[in-house]
Every structure is written in structure tokens, then in C-alpha cells.
TORPAKE-8238 format. One record per residue (C-alpha): residue number from 1; residue in three letters; x, y, z. Coordinates in nm, 3 decimals. Layout:
 resi resn       u       v       w
  NUM  ala       X       Y       Z
...
// end
This chain:
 resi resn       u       v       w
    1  unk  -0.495   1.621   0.328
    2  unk  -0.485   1.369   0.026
    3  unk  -0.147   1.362  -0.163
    4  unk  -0.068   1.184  -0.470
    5  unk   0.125   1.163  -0.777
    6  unk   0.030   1.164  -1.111
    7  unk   0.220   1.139  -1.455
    8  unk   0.458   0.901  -1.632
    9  unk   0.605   0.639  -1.478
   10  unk   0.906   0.748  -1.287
   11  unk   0.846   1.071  -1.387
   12  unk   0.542   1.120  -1.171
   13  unk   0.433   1.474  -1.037
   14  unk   0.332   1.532  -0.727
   15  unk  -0.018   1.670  -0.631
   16  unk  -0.272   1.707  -0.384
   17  unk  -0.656   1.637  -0.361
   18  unk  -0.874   1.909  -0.218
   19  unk  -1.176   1.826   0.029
   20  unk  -1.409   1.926  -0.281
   21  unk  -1.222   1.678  -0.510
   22  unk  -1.039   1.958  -0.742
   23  unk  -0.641   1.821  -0.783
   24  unk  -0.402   2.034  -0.803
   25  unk  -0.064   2.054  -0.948
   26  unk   0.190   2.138  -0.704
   27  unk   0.467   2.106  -0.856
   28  unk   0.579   2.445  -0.761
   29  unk   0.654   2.319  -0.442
   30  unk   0.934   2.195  -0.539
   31  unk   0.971   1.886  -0.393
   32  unk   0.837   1.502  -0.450
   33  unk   0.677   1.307  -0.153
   34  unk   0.960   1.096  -0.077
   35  unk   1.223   1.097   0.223
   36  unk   1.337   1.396   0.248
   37  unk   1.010   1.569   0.229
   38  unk   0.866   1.360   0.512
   39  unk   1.170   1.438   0.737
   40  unk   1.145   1.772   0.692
   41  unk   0.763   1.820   0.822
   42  unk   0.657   1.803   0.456
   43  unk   0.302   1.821   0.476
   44  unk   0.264   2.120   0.718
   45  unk   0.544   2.324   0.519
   46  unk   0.290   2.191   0.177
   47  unk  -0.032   2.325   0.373
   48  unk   0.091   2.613   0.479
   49  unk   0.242   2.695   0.158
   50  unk  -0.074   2.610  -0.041
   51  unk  -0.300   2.889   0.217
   52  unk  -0.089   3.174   0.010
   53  unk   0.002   2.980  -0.362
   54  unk  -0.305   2.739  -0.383
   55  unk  -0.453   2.999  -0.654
   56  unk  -0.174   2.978  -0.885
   57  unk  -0.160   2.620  -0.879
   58  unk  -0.265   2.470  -1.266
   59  unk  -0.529   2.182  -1.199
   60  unk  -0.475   1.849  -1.317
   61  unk  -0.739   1.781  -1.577
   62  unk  -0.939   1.425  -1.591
   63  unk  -0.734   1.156  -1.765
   64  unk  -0.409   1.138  -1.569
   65  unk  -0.208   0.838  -1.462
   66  unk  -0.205   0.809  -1.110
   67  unk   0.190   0.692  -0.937
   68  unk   0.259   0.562  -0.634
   69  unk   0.126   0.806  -0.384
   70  unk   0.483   0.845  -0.268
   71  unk   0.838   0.803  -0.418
   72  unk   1.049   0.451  -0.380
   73  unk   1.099   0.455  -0.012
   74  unk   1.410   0.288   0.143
   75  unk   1.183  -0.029   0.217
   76  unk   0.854  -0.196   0.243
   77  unk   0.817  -0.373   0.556
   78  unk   0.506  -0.637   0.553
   79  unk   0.311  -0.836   0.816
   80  unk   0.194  -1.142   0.684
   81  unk  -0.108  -1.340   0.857
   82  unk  -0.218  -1.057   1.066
   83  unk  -0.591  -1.149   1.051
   84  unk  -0.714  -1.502   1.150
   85  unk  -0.910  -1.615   0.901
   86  unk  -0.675  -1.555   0.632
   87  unk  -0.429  -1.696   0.878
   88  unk  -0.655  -2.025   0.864
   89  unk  -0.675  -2.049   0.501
   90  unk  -0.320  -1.992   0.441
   91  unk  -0.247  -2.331   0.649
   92  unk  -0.183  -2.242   0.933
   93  unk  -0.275  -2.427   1.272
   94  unk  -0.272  -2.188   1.516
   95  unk  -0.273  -1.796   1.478
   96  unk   0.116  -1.621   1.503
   97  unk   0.218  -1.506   1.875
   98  unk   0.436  -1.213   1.726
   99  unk   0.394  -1.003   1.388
  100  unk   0.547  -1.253   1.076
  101  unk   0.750  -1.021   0.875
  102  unk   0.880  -0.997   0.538
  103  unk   1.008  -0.733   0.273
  104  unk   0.900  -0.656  -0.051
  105  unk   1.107  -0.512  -0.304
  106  unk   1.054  -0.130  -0.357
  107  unk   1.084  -0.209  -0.758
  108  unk   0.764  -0.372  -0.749
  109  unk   0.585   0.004  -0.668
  110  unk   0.357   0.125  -0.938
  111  unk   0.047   0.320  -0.950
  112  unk  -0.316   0.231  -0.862
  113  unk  -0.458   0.197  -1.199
  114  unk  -0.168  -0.003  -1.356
  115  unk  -0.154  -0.329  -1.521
  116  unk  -0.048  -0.605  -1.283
  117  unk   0.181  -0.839  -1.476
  118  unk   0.179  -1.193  -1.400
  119  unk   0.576  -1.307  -1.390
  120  unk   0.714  -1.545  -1.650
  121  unk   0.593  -1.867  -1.547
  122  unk   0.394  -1.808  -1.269
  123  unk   0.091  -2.028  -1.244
  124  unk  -0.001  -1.881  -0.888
  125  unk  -0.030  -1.502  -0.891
  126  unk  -0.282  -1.432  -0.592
  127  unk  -0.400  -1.106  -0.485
  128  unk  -0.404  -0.880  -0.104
  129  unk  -0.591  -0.632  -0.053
  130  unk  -0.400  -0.418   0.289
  131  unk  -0.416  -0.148   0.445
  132  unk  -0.035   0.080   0.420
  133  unk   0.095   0.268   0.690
  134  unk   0.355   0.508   0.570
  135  unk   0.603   0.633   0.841
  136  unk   0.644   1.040   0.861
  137  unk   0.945   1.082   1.113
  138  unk   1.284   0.852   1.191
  139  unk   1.190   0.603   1.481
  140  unk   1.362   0.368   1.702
  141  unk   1.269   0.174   2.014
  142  unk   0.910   0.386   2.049
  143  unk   0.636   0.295   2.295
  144  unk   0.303   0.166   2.173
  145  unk   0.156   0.494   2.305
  146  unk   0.347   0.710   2.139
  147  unk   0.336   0.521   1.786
  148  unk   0.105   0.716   1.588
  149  unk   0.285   1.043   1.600
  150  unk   0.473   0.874   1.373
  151  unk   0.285   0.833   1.089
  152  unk   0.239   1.083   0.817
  153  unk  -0.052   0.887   0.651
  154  unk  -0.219   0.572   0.531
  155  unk  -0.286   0.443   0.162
  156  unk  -0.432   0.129  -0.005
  157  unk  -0.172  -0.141  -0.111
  158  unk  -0.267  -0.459  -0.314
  159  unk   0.022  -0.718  -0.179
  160  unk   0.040  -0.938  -0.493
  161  unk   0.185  -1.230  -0.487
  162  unk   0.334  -1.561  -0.658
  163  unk   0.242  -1.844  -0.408
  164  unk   0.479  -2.102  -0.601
  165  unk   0.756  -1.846  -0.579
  166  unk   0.636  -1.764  -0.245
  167  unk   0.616  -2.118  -0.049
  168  unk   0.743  -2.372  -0.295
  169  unk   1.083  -2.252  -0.434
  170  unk   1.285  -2.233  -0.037
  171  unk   1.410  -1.943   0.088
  172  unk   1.210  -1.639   0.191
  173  unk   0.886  -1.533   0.111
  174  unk   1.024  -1.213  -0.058
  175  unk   1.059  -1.412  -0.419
  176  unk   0.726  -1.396  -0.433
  177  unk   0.635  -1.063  -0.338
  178  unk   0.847  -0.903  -0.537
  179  unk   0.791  -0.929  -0.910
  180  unk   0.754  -0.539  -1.107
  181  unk   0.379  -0.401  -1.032
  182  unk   0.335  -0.638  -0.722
  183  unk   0.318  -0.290  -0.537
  184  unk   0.032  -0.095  -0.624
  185  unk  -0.001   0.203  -0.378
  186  unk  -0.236   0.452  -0.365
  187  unk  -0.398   0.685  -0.534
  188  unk  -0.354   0.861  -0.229
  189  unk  -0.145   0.923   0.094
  190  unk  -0.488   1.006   0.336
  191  unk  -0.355   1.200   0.649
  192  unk  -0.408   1.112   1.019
  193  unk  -0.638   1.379   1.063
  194  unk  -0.871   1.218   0.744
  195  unk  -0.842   0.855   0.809
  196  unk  -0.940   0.853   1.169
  197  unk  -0.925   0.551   1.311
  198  unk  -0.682   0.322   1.097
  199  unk  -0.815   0.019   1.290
  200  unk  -1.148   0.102   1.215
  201  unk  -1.196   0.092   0.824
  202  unk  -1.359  -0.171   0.602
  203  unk  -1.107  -0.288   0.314
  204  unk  -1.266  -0.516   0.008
  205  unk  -1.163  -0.650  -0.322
  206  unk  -1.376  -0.800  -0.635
  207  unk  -1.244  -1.029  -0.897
  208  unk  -1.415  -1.010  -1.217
  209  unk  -1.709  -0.815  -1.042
  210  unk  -1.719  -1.091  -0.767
  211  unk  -1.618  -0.941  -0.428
  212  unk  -1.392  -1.163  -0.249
  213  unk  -1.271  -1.045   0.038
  214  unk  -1.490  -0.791   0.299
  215  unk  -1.354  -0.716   0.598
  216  unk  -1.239  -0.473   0.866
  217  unk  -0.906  -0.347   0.985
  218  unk  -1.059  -0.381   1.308
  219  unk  -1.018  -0.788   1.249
  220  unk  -0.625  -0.734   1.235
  221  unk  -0.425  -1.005   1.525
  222  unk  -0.174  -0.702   1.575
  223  unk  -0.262  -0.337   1.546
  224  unk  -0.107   0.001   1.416
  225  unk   0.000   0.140   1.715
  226  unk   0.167  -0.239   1.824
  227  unk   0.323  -0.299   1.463
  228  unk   0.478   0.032   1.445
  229  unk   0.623  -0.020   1.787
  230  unk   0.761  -0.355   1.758
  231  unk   0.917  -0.305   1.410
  232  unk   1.097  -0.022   1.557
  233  unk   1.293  -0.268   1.813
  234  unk   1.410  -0.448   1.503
  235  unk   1.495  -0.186   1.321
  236  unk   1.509   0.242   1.227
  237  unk   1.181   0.315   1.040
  238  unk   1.287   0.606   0.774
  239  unk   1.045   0.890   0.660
  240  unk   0.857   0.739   0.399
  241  unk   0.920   0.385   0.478
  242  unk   0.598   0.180   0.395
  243  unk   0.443  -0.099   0.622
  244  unk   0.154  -0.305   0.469
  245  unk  -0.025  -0.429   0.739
  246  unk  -0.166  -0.776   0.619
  247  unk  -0.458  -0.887   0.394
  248  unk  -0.866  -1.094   0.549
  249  unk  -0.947  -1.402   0.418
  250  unk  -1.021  -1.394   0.064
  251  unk  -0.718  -1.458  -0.160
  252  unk  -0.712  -1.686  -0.430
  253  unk  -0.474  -1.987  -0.190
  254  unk  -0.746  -2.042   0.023
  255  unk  -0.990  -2.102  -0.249
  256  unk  -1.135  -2.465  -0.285
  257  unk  -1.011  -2.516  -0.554
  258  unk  -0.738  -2.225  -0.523
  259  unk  -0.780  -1.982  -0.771
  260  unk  -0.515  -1.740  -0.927
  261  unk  -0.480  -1.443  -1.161
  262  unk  -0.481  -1.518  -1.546
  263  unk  -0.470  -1.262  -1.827
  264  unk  -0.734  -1.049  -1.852
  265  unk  -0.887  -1.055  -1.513
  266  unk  -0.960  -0.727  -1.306
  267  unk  -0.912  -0.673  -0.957
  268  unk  -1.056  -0.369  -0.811
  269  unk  -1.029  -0.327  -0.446
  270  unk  -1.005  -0.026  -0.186
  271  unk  -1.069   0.088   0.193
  272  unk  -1.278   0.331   0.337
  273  unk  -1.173   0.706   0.340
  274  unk  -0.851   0.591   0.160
  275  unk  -1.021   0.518  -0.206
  276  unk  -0.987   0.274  -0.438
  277  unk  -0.774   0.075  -0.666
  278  unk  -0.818  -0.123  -1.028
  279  unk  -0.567  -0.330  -1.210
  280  unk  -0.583  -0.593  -1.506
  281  unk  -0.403  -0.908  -1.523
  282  unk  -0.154  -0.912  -1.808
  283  unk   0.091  -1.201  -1.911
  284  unk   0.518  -1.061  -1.915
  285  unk   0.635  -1.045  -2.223
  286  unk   0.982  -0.949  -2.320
  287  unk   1.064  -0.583  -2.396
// end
């Protein structure tokens, strides 16, 4: 099943993608993808309800806004230098013996076709392209094996980020991962059963019709199965909660001479069976 959500921001609906591309409205459902949904077996109580109302349900005609394929979770959790050559042209000397974590503020969600907006005063907004895992049940302290039964579904995520804010202001890497629209997600939540093997897709992203990074989630230091487990000793993964899982070699920091967003540039990017994402550069500007 593909799920997404589609309307104003914040005001988003939520729908769902059939195998011969129709979207529907389901609306009449009654309830929006977020935690609740997932902790309640959402998406078998949504199949099974769609087998007996999927007639009735209005289609969503051609020129929608796609969301966030899900609603603000209670946190992003990300993995940062989880393949080795990005881990290379980052800096680093030697590859990361356990996962590097950070968070990202669940503000900085928007949908897949939005404007990213460079921060006031950046000079170093880089791009990610990653593969999201989004958790489907509460779990603590779980076994490598039995990791994937907790995951409702996986999505494209573009991990922006503000390198100066990132690795030259102190602190935490979260400054710089943070800013409003440095979440992109989507357009869809791709189920299990879809996907297939999450550590078996090719990911990409093109700058200004350039492609930039091409690579495989098979390339990843630390897999699924192991980064679901191992967060879970740190802490309780909610329904919902996302987990970006790292971006290949390609950003703009590794680039001799870096290179970084500036107004007017377009980044499209996406991974197999999950689609694809597009977003133009804009300067902030007060509202």
C-alpha cells in the first residue's frame, strides 16, 4: 500500500495510492496517518476498510499539493555517516564503529514538492538524499531479528542541511538540520510488503539536471534491521517515529570546491519503489 497526504499545509488530507496509480481520498476514514493510527494497526483496519468503501471514495484530481506522507511524529531520529564514502568526504579518517546519531526537528517536515528555503544567512545549505524508515508499533530493547516487524513503511527524505550551522557554530549538529522545510518526506509511506528489500534500493539526486549522488542502500555501514535495534536500547521508538537512515557520497561538502544551494536551484532526487522528490532553492524572507 502507498499512503500519502495531500492538501494545504497543516491541513493536509490523507490518501492512498492504488497499484494502478488512481489516488483516492480517504478521508472518510476518519483518521490522519500519525501516532495513533499506527498504534492502532492503522493500515490493516485502512485496507480492510477500503475492500467494502473504496467505491465511494472521491478521487483526488491532478494538481494537488503533496504533505508529508505522515503527520509530525514525536521525533526524527538520524544516522549520520552511515555509508563510507560520504563518510570520507565529510572528513572523516576512519569509518564510525557504532551508528552517529542526531535529531532533527519535526518543524522542519514539509511535503515533497515544496520550496526548500535557505535560512537567513546561511552560506552552506547542502543537500541528502536518505532513505526513511518510519516505525509502526512501540519498541524497546528488540533483537536484530525481530526488527522489521516493526516497521509500518519506508519513504524518501532529503536531510538538508546548513554545514556552517552544522560544524562551525559548537554544539550539536541539530542547528543545522533543523531550519523549516529541511524535512521533505515523501510523497509516499511505501509498505513492507511493496518496498521489499529496504537494503536493496538505489537512491539518487540531480542538481540543476546534474545527478550527484547514485548509490545503493545496500552501501549503508549499518543496516535496517541493526539501526532499528540499537536505537531501541537508547530509547522507546513511538508509532510514527521517523529514522533517516544516512545519505552516499555526493553532497555539496565534499565537493572540490564545496558547493551549496543558492536561490533558484532544483534538487530532484528519489529511491526505487519509493518515488521521487523535487524542491527549489528559495532565499527566507520575513513574513
Amino acid at each position: 500500500m502507498k499512503l500519502f497526504r495531500f492538501g494545504a499545509f497543516e491541513q493536509e488530507k490523507p490518501g492512498v495510492e492504488l497499484p494502478d496509480g488512481t489516488k483516492l481520498d480517504v478521508s472518510a476514514f476518519g483518521e490522519d496517518f500519525n501516532e495513533k493510527f499506527f498504534a492502532t494497526d492503522g493500515i490493516v483496519r485502512l485496507s480492510e476498510w477500503l475492500e467494502t468503501n473504496q467505491a465511494s471514495c472521491p478521487k483526488v484530481e491532478a494538481g494537488f499539493r503533496y504533505g508529508s506522507c505522515i503527520a509530525r511524529p514525536s521525533k526524527i531520529v538520524c544516522i549520520g555517516m552511515n555509508y563510507a564514502k560520504h563518510a570520507y568526504e565529510s572528513g572523516a579518517t576512519e569509518l564510525p564503529k557504532e551508528p552517529i546519531i542526531f535529531f532533527k526537528s519535526t518543524s522542519a517536515l514539509c511535503g515533497p514538492y515544496d520550496q526548500v528555503i535557505i535560512p537567513r544567512g546561511s552560506e552552506k545549505t547542502d543537500w541528502e538524499v536518505e532513505l526513511a524508515v518510519i516505525i509502526g508499533k512501540k519498541v524497546s530493547y528488540v533483537e536484530e531479528a525481530d526488527a522489521l516487524d516493526y516497521v509500518a513503511g519506508y519513504a524518501v527524505h532529503n536531510d538538508y542541511s546548513e554545514r556552517a550551522f552544522q560544524m562551525e557554530r559548537g554544539g550539536q549538529w541539530v542547528k543545522g538540520k533543523s531550519n523549516d522545510t529541511f524535512a521533505p518526506l515523501g510523497p509516499y509511506l511505501v509498505t513492507p510488503d511493496e518496498a521489499g528489500n529496504a537494503n536493496d534500493l538505489s537512491l539518487w539526486l540531480i542538481l540543476n539536471g546534474k545527478k550527484i549522488q547514485d548509490s545503493s542502500t545496500s552501501d549503508m555501514i549499518f543496516h535496517v534491521p541493526f539501526l532499528i535495534s540499537y536505537l531501541s536500547q537508547f530509547m522507546t521508538l513511538l508509532p510514527g517515529d521517523v529514522i533517516t537512515t544516512g545519505t552516499p557520497a555526493g553532497v555539496g561538502l565534499g565537493m572540490k570546491p564545496p558547493v551549496y544551494l543558492k536561490p533558484g536551484d532544483v534538487v530532484e532526487l528519489g529511491i526505487e519503489k519509493l518515488g521521487g522528490q523535487k524542491q527549489e532553492a528559495v532565499a527566507w524572507k520575513a513574513l
